[in-house]
C-alpha positions in Angstrom: -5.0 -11.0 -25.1 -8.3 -10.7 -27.6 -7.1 -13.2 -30.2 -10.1 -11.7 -32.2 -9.8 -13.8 -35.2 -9.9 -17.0 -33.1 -13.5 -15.7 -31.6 -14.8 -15.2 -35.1 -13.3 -18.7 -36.3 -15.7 -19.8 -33.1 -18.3 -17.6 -34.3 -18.2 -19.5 -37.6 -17.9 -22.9 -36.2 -20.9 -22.7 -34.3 -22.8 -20.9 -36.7 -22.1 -24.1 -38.8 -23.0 -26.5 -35.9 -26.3 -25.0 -35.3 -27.4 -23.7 -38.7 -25.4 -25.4 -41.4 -28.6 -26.3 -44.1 -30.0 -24.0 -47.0 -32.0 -21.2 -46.8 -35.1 -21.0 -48.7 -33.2 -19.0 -51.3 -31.3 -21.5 -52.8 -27.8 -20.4 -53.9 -26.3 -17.8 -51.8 -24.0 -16.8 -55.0 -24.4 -13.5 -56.4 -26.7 -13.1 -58.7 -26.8 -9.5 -60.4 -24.2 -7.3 -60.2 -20.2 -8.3 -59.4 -20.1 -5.6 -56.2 -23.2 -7.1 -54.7 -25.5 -4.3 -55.1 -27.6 -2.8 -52.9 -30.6 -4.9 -55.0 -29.2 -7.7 -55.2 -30.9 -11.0 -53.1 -27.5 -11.4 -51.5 -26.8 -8.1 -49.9 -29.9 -8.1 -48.2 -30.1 -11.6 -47.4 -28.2 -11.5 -43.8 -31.2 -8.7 -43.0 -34.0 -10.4 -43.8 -33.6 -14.4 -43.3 -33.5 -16.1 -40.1 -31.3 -18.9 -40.9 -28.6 -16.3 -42.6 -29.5 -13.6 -39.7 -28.3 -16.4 -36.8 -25.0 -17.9 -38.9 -24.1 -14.0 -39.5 -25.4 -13.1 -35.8 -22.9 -15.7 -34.0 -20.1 -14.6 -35.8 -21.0 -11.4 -34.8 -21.4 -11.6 -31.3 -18.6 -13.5 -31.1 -16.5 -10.2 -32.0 -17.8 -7.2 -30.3 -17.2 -8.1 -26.8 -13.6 -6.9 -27.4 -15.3 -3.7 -28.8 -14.5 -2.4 -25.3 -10.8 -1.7 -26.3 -12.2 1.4 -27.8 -13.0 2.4 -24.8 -10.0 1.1 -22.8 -7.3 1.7 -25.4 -5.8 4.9 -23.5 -5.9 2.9 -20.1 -4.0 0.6 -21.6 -1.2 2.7 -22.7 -0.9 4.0 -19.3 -1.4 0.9 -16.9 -1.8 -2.6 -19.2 -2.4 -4.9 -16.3 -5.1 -2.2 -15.3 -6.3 -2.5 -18.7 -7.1 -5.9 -18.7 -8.9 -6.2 -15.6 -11.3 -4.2 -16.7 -11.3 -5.3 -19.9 -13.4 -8.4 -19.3 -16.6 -6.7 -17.7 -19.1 -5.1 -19.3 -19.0 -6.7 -22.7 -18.4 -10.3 -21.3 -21.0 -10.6 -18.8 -23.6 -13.3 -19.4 -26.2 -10.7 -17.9 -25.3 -8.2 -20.8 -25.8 -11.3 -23.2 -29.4 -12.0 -21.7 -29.9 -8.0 -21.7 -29.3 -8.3 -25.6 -31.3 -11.1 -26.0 -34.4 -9.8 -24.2 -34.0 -6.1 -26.5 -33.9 -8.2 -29.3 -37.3 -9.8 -28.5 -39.1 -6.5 -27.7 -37.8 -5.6 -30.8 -38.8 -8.7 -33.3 -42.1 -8.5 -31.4 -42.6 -11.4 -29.2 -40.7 -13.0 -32.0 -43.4 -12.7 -34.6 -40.4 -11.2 -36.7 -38.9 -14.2 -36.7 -35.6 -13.0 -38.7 -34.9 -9.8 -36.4 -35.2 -12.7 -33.5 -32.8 -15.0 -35.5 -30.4 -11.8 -35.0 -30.8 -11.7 -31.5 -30.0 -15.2 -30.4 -27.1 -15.1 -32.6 -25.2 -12.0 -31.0 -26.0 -13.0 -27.6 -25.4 -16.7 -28.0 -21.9 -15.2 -29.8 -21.2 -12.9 -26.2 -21.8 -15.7 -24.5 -19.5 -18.2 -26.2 -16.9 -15.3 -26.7 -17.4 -14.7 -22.5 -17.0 -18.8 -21.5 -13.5 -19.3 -23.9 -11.8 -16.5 -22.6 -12.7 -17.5 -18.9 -11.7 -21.1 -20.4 -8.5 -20.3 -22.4 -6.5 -16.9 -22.0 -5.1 -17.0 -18.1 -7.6 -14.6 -16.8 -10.7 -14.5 -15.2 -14.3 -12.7 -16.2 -16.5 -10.8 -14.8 -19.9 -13.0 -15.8 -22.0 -11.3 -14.0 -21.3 -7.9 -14.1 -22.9 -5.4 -12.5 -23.7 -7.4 -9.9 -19.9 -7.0 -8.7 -20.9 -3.1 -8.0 -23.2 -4.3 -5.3 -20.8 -5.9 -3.7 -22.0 -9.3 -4.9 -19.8 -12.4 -6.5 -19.5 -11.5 -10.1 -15.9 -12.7 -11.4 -15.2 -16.2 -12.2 -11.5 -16.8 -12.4 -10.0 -20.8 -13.5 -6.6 -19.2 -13.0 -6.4 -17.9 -9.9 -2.9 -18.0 -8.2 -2.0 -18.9 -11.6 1.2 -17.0 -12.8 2.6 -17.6 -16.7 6.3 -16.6 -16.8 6.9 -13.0 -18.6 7.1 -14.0 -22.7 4.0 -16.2 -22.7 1.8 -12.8 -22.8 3.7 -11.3 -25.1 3.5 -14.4 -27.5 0.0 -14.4 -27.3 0.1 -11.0 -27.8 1.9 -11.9 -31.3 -0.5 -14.5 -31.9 -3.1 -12.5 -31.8 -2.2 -11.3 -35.4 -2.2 -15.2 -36.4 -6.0 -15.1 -35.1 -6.5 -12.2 -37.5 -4.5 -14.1 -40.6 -6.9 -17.3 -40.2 -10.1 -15.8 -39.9 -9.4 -14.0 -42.9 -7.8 -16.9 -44.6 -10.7 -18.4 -44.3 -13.3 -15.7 -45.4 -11.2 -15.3 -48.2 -11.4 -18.7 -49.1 -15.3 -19.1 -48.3 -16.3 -16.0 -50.4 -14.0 -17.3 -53.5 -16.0 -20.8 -53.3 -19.2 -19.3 -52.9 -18.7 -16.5 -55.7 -20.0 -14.3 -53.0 -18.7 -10.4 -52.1 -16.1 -10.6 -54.3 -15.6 -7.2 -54.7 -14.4 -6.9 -51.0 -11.8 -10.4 -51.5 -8.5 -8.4 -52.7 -9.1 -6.0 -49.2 -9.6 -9.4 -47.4 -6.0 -10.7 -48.8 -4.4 -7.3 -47.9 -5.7 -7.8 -44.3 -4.3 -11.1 -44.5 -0.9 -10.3 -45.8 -0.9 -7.7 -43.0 -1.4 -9.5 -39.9 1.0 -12.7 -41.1 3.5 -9.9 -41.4 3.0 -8.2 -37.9 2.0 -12.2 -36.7 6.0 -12.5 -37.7 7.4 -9.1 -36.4 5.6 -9.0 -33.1 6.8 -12.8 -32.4 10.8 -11.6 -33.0 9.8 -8.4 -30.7 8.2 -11.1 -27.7 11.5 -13.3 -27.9 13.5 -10.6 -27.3 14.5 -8.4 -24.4 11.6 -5.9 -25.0 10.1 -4.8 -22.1 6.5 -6.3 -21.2 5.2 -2.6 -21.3 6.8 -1.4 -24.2 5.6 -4.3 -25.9 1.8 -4.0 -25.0 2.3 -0.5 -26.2 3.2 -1.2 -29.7 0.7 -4.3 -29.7 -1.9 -2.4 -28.7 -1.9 0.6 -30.6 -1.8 -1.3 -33.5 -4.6 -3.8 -32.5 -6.8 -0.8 -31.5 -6.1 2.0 -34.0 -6.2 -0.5 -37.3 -7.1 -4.0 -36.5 -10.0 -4.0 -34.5 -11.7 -1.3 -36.8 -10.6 -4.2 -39.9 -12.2 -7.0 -38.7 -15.6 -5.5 -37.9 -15.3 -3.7 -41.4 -14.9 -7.4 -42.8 -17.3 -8.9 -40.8 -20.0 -6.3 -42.1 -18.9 -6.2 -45.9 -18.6 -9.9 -45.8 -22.1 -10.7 -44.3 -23.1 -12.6 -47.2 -20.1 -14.9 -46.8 -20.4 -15.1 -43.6 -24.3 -16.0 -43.2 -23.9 -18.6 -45.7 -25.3 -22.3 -45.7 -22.7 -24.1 -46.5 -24.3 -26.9 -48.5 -24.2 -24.2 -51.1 -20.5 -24.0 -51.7 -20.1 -26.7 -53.9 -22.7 -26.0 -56.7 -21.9 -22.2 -56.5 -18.0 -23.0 -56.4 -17.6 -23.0 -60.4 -19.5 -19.7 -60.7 -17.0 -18.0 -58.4 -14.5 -17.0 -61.0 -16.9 -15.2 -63.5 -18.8 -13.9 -61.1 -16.0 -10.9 -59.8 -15.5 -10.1 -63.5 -16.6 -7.0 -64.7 
């Protein structure tokens, strides 16, 4: 299961570890109009810093591996198990990460752009993190090294092999997936409202959150009762796919601001928050 909203709560995490100081802007609150305008500092500070581009780039990175259900979402409703062991290829391999990184440098030139770099080593250092917990934490194993698997060569790295969890565990984690979804926005919610930052976007946020502690809630009663294991991956991931998935990349984008932010910054901006989404 994706848990998506745990990997951006990672994303975060480590964005903090490695990059927590200020920028040389100062105050990441917003500082012209209440949307966040396209001229404002703020809106086109996760483009065009490096500290802010690597903070917004983990959290990134962190997410779109499970971009792939887009992909696999009509192999799932046929043959889930299917599903899922393709599901961690492509977009978890440690090569693709590397791949990324190396575009990334062409692209910043040689690293002489150094906030186009910054970018860079924060989506593939997010793959990669998003690639080593799930081989870590969800019951599966990964394909690290894919393609080399297609020539025949060791690829998959599996901590759980012979490992078997009895029938309801999946479908609970399955359910908590929604949980993920209700903390990371819990918390972006709560980070943009003490930084005064992309308010404009904040009452969406709390819908989304409202939302997935609600399915969090229906989707545990469905796993503890005598629902099939298919039927229940069939209604979890429709949902996941057709409106969740789309939601938290639409949130991770309108929130960039919040979610490059050094957080030495929340305190002082922390008092301006309130007037700042007035209009």
């Amino acid at each position: 299961m994706a848990q998506l909203g745990f990997h951006g709560l990672i994303g975060v995490g480590l964005a903090r570890l490695v990059a927590p100081g200020e920028t040389q802007e100062g105050s990441v609150r917003a500082e012209s109009s209440p949307k966040g305008g396209v001229g404002s500092r703020d809106e086109k500070a996760p483009l065009a810093d490096p500290a802010r581009n690597l903070r917004w780039g983990l959290v990134v990175g962190s997410i779109l591996p499970d971009t792939d259900f887009f992909l696999l979402g009509p192999l799932y409703l046929i043959d889930a198990q299917l599903g899922l062991a393709m599901h961690r290829t492509f977009t978890h391999s440690l090569l693709v990460a590397a791949a990324v990184l190396g575009y990334f440098r062409l692209r910043s030139g040689g690293g002489r752009d150094h906030a186009l770099w910054s970018l860079g080593v924060g989506i593939a250092a997010g793959l990669a993190a998003h690639a080593l917990t799930d081989l870590i934490v969800w019951f599966s194993g990964v394909d690290l090294l894919w393609p080399l698997g297609l020539l025949g060569l060791p690829s998959w790295v599996n901590f759980w092999a012979g490992h078997v969890n009895p029938p309801i565990v999946p479908k609970l984690l399955g359910a908590a997936d929604y949980l993920a979804f209700a903390l990371f926005y819990l918390y972006v919610r709560n980070r943009a409202q003490a930084l005064g930052t992309d308010l404009d976007f904040v009452p969406r946020v709390n819908r989304y959150l409202q939302l997935s502690v609600l399915l969090w809630v229906l989707y545990t009663v469905l796993a503890l009762t005598s629902i099939s294991a298919s039927l229940f991956d069939i209604a979890h991931y429709a949902v996941f796919i057709v409106a969740f998935l789309p939601m938290i990349l639409q949130t991770t984008w309108r929130m960039r601001t919040t979610l490059s932010a050094p957080w030495q910054a929340a305190t002082p901006a922390a008092t301006a928050a309130p007037t700042a989404g007035r209009r």
